[in-house]
C-alpha positions as CSV (number, residue, x, y, z in Angstrom):
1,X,104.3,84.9,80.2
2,X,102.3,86.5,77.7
3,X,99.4,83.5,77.4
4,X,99.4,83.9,81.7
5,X,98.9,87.7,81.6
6,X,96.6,87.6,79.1
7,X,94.1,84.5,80.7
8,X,94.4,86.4,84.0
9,X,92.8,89.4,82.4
10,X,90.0,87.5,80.9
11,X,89.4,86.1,84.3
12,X,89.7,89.4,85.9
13,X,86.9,91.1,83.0
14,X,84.9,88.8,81.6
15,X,82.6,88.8,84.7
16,X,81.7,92.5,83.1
17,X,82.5,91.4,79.4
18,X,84.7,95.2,78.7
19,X,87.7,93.3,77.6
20,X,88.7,93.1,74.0
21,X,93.1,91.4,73.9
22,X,95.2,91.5,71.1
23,X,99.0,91.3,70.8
24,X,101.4,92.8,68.6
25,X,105.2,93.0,67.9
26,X,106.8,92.8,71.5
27,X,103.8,94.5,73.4
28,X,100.5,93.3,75.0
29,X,96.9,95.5,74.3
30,X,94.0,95.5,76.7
31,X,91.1,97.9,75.6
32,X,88.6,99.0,77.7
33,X,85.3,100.3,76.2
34,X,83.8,103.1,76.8
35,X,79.9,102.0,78.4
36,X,78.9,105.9,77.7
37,X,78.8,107.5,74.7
38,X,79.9,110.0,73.7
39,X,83.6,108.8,74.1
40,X,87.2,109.5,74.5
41,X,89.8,107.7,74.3
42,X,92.9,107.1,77.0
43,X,96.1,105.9,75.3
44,X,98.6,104.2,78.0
45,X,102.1,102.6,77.3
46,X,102.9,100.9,80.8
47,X,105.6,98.4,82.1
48,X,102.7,97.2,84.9
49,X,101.1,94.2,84.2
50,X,97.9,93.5,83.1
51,X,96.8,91.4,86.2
52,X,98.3,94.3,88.5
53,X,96.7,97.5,86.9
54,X,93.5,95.7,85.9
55,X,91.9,97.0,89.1
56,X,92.8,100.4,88.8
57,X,91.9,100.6,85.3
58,X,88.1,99.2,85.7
59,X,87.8,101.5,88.9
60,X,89.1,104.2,87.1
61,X,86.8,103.6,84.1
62,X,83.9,103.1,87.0
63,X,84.1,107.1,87.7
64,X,85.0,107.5,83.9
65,X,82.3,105.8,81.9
66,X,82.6,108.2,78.9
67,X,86.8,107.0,78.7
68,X,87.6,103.8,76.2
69,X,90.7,102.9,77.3
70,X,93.7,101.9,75.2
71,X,96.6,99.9,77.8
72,X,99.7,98.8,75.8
73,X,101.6,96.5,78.0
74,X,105.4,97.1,77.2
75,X,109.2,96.7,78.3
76,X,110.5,99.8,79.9
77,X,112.9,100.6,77.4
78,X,110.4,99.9,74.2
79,X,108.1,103.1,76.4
80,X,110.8,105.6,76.1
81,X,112.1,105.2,72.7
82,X,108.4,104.3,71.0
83,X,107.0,107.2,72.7
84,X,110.1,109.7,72.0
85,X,110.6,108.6,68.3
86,X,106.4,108.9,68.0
87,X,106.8,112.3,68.9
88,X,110.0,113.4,67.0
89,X,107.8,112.2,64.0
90,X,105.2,113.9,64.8
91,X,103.1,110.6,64.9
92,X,100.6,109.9,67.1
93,X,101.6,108.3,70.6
94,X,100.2,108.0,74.0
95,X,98.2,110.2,76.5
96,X,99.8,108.8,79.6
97,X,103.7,106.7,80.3
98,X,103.7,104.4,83.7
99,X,106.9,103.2,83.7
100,X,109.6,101.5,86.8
101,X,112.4,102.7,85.1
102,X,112.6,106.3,86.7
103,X,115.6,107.3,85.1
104,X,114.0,106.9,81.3
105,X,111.4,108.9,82.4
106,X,113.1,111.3,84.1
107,X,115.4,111.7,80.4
108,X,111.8,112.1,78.7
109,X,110.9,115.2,80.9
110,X,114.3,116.8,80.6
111,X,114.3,116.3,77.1
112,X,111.4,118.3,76.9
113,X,108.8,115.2,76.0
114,X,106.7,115.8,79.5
115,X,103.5,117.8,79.5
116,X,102.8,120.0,82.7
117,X,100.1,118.3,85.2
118,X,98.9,120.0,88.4
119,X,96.2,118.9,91.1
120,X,95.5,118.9,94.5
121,X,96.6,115.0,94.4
122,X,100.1,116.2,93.0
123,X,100.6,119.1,95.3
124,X,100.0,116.4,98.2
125,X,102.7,114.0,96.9
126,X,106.5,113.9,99.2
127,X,109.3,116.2,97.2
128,X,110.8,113.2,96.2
129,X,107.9,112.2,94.1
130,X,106.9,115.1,92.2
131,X,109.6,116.7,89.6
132,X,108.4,119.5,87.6
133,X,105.2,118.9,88.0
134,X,105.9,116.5,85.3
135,X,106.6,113.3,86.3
136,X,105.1,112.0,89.5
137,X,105.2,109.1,91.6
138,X,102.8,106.8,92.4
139,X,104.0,103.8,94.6
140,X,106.7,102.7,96.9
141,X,108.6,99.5,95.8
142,X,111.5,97.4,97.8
143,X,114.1,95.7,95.1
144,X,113.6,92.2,97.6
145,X,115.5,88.6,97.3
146,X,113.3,86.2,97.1
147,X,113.7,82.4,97.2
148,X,112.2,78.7,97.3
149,X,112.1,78.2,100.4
150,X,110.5,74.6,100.1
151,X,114.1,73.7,98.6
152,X,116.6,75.6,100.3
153,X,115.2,77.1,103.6
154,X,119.1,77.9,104.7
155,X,118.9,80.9,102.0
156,X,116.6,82.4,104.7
157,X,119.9,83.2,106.5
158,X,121.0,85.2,103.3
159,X,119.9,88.8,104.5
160,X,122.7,91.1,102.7
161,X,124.5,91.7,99.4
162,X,127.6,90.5,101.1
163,X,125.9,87.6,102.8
164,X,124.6,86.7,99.2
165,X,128.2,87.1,97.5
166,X,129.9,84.8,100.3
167,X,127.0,82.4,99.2
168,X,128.0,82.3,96.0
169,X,131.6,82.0,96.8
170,X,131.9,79.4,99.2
171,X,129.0,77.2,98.4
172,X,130.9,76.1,95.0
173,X,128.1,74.3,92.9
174,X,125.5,74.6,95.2
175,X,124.1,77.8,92.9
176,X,125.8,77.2,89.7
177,X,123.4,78.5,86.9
178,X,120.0,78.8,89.7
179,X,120.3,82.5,90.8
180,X,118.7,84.9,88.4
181,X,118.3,88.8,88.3
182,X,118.1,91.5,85.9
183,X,120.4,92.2,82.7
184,X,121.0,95.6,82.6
185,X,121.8,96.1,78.9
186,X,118.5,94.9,78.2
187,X,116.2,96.2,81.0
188,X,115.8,99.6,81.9
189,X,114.1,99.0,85.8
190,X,117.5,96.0,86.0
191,X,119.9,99.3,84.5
192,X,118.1,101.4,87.4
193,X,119.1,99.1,89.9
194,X,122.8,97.8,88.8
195,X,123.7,101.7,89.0
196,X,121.9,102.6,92.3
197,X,123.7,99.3,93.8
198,X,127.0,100.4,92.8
199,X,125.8,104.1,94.1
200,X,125.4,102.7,97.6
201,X,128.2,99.9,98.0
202,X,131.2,98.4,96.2
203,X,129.7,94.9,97.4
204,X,128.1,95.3,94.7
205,X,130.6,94.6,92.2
206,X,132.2,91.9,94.8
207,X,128.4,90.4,94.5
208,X,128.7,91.1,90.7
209,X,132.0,88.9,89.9
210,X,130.3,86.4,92.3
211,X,127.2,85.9,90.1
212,X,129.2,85.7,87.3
213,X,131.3,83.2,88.7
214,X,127.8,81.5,89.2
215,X,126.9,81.6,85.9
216,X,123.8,83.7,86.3
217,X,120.6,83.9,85.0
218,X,119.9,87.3,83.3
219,X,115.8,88.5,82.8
220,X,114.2,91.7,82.0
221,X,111.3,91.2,84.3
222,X,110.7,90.4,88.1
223,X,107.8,88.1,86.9
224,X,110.0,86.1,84.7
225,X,112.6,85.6,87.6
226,X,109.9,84.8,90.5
227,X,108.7,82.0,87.8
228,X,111.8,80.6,87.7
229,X,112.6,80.3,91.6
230,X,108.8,79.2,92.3
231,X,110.0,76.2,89.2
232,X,112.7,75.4,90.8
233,X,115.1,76.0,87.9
234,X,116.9,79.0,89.8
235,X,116.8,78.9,94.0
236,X,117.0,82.5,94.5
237,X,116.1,85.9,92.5
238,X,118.0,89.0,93.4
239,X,116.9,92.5,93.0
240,X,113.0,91.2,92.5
241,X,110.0,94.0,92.6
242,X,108.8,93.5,96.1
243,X,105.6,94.0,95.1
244,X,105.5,91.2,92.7
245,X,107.3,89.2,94.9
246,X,104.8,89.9,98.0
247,X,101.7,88.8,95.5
248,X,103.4,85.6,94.4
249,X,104.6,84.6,98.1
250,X,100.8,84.6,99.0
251,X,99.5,82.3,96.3
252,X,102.6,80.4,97.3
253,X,104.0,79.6,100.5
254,X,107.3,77.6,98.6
255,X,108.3,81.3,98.3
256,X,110.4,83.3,101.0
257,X,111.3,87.2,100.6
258,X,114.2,88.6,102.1
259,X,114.2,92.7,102.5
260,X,117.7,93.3,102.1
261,X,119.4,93.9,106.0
262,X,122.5,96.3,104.6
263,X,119.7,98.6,102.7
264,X,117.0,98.0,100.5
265,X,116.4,100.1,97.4
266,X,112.9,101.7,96.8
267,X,111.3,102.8,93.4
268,X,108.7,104.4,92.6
269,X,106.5,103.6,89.6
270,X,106.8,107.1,87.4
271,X,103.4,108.7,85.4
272,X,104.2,111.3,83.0
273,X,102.0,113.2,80.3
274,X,103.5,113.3,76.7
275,X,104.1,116.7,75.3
276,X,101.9,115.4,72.3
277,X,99.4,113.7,74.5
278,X,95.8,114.0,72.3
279,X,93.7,113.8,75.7
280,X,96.0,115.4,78.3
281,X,92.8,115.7,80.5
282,X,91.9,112.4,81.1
283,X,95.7,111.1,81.4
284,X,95.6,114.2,84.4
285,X,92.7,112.6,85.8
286,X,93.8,108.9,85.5
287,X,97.2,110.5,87.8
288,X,95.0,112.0,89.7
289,X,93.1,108.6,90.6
290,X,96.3,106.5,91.2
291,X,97.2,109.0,94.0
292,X,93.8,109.7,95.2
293,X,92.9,107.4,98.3
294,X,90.9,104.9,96.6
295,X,93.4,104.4,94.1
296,X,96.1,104.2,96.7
297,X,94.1,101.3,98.4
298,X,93.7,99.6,95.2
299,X,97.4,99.8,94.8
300,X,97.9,98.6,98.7
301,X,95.9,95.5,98.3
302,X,93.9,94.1,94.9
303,X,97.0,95.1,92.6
304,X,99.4,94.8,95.2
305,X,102.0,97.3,94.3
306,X,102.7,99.2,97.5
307,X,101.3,102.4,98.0
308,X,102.8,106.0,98.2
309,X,100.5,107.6,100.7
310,X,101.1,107.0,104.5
311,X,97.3,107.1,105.6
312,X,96.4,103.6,103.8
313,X,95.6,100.5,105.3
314,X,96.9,97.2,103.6
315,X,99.5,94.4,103.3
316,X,101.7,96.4,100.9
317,X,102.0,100.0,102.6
318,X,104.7,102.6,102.7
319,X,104.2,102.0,106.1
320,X,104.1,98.5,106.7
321,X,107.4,98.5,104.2
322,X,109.4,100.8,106.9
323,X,107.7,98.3,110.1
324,X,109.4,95.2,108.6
325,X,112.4,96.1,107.2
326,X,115.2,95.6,109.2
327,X,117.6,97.9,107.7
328,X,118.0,101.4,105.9
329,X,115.2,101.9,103.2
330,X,117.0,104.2,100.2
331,X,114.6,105.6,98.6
332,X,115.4,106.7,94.5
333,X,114.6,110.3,94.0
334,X,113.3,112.1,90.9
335,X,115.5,114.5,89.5
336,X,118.2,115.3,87.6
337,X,120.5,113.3,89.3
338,X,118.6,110.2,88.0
339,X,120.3,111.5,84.7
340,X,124.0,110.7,85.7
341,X,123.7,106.9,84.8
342,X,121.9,107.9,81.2
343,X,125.3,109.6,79.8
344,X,126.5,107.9,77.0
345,X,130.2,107.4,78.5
346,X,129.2,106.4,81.6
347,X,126.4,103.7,80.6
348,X,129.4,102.8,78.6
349,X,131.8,102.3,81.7
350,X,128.9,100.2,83.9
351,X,128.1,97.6,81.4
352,X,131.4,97.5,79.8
353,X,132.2,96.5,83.8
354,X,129.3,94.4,84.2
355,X,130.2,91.9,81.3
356,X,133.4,91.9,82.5
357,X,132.0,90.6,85.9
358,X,129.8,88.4,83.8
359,X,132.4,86.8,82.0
360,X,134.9,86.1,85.2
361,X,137.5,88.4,83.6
């Protein structure tokens, strides 16, 4: 995965020869240098991939000549507690989080980790997607099935949670150890999810036992999953980033995507400011950028990543989202209520019912 992210990039800037990879201990670093001098420097921890945010980051370093930019590719759960336990320190740490796991970074402003950011761009941004002026939201994600298509068109007819479970049910063998989706003890955007599912339906848990009958695949990245059912070695992905879903379905038409028919969780991709950010300012004008219409078309098309704002044209829109799905979209909130999951006891009670699903108890 790594090796792929990291030749994509190279592809992506060595046309303008900026790029400078290295790799360390469970995270990926893409610097950007400055082409005006004198410089600053923009310090990111992000769960986006490379391939994905290399657009906005070269566009954004277009209007910004003067920024170097520092991108540390990293798990969800490695951003909060690198960036919290770099700040109880005291140590140095980042100027700017992006991170899908909206309930981590939600905890990081409550806790008192955010720093205050306000624009024009943020005043502009739906209720949903501004808390505090803290934490802000920058695109508009479905949690998608998708499948191979090539090998089992029938799955096409698998449009709910419940339509998925009888699948797995009835079909005895026929998806044994080739479904895959998150693990939520290990991945904060797959945590996100499991708890939002069980929010909205108790087919989830029916679809839970189900995939644990199955034998299922656990991941901690959509990217890792969509590999696996464009393979072969799983048949279907549940709970996929639409948005990485939608950009590996056009390089390859094997792949089908199902927007869940019952209802279709959306998240949004969070930006927050660290308390101890050393250039607040640019990480303010790098939010500013990802909500600014350019950057929202850069999210709606080159990166793929569903856009926020409803006046931008593209394949992955808020928009276009609401035209072709064919049931409720729930969109997850900032705020405090994001917190609920994140108490000790209850985190305790979900997975402490999830491996029990997992182990056909």
């Amino acid at each position: 995965m790594l090796k792929n992210r990291c030749h994509n990039m190279r592809w992506l800037f060595g046309l303008i020869g900026t790029l400078v990879l290295t790799t360390s201990t469970g995270s990926e670093l893409v610097t950007l240098k400055a082409t005006h001098e004198p410089s600053q420097s923009l310090v990111i921890y992000s769960s986006t991939d490379t391939d994905r945010m290399g657009y906005l980051l070269q566009a954004f370093q277009h209007q910004h000549p003067d920024v170097r930019i520092d991108y540390h590719l990293m798990d969800t759960q490695d951003i909060y507690h690198r960036a919290s336990s770099e700040m109880d320190s005291q140590a140095p740490t980042a100027d700017l989080l992006l991170s899908s796991a909206m309930d981590l970074q939600i905890k990081l402003v409550n806790d008192g980790y955010g720093a205050s950011h306000q624009s024009p761009q943020t005043d502009n941004l739906p209720v949903w997607a501004n808390w505090r002026n803290q934490a802000f939201g920058f695109t508009y994600e479905p949690a998608v099935m998708i499948y191979n298509k090539a090998l089992v068109p029938e799955l096409a007819e698998v449009t709910t949670r419940f339509d998925l479970a009888r699948s797995l049910t009835f079909d005895v063998g026929y998806l044994r150890k080739r479904i895959v989706t998150y693990d939520p003890q290990h991945s904060g955007l797959g945590y996100l999810f499991g708890t939002h599912d069980a929010i909205q339906s108790e087919d989830f848990w029916y679809l839970a036992r189900s995939l644990g009958d199955m034998e299922v695949i656990l991941e901690t990245s959509s990217a890792a999953m969509i590999d696996k059912v464009a393979s072969g070695e799983a048949l279907i992905a549940y709970n996929v980033l639409g948005s990485y879903a939608r950009a590996r379905a056009n390089e390859n038409p094997d792949l089908g995507i199902t927007i869940p028919r019952d209802y279709c969780l959306v998240m949004s991709r969070i930006a927050v400011i660290p308390q101890a950010a050393q250039n607040p300012k640019a990480a303010g004008a790098f939010i500013d950028f990802l909500l600014s219409q350019e950057g929202q078309k850069l999210i709606a098309n080159a990166a793929s990543l569903y856009s926020l704002r409803n006046d931008i044209q593209g394949e992955a829109t808020a928009a276009r989202l609401r035209q072709e799905a064919r049931g409720p979209l729930i969109p997850i909130h900032l705020g405090p209520g994001l917190l609920v999951y994140l108490d000790k006891l209850k985190r305790q009670d979900f997975l402490a019912r999830w491996r029990r699903a997992m182990a056909r108890e």
